[in-house]
C-alpha positions as CSV (number, residue, x, y, z in Angstrom):
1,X,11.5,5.9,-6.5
2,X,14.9,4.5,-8.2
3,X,13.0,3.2,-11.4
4,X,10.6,5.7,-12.7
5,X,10.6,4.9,-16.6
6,X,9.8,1.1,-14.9
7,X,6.8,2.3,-13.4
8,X,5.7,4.7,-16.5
9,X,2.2,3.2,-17.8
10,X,2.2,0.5,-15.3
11,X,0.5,2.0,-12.2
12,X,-2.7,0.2,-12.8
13,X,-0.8,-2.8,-12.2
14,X,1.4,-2.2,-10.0
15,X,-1.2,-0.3,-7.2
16,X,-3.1,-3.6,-7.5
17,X,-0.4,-5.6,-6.1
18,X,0.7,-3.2,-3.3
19,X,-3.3,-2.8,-2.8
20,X,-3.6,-6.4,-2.0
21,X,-0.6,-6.3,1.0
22,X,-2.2,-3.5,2.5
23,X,-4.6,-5.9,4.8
24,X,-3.4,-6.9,8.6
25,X,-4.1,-10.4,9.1
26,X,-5.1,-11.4,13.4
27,X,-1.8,-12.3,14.6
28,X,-2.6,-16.0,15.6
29,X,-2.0,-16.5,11.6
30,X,0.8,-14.9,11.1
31,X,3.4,-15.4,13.6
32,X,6.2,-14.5,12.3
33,X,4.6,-10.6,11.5
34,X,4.7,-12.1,7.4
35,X,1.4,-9.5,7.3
36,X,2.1,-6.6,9.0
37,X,5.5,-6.3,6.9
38,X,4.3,-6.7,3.5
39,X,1.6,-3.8,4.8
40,X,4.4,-1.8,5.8
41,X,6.2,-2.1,2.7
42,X,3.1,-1.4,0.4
43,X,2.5,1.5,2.3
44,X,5.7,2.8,2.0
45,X,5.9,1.8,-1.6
46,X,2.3,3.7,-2.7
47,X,3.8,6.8,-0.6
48,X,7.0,6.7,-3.1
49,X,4.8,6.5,-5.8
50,X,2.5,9.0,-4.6
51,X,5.4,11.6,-4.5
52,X,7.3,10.6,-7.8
53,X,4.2,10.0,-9.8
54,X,1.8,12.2,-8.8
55,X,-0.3,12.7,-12.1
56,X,0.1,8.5,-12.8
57,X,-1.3,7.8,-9.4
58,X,-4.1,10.5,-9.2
59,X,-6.8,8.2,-10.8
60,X,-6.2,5.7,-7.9
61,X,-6.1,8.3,-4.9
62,X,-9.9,7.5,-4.4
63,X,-9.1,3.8,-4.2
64,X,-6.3,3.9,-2.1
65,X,-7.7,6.6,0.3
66,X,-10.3,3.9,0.9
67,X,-8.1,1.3,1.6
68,X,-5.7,3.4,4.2
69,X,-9.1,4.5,5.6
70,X,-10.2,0.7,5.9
71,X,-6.8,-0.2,7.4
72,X,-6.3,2.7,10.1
73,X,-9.9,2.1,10.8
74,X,-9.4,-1.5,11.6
75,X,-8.4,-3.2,15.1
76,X,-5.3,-4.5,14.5
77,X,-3.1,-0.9,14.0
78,X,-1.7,0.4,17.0
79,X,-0.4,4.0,17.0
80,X,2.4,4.6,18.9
């Protein structure tokens, strides 16, 4: 959001990192809630990106929708 000529012609990049985060891990392994932040944070991060960049981040939507849909699908998210 702050640095958008940063992020100009790096979105392939920089979706597969925040991609990556967005897993929950069972919460024997990660005690401390390591996991479920860095989820967090990707998710907020792609959503930024989503709204600055919307023409940059189209060609991933499909991707991404997958990997929300994989994530909310899973066991470990709790809606409150």
């Amino acid at each position: 959001m702050s640095c958008p000529v940063a992020f100009t012609g790096k979105a392939e990049v920089v979706l597969q990192v925040l991609a990556k985060n967005l897993v929950l891990v069972p919460t024997g392994q990660d005690a401390g809630n390591y996991f479920l932040i860095l989820c967090n944070n990707a998710t907020w991060a792609i959503s930024e990106l989503i709204n600055a960049h919307p023409t940059e981040i189209a060609g991933y939507f499909g991707e991404l929708a997958l990997k929300f849909a994989e994530l909310l699908l899973s066991k470990g998210v709790i809606f409150l």
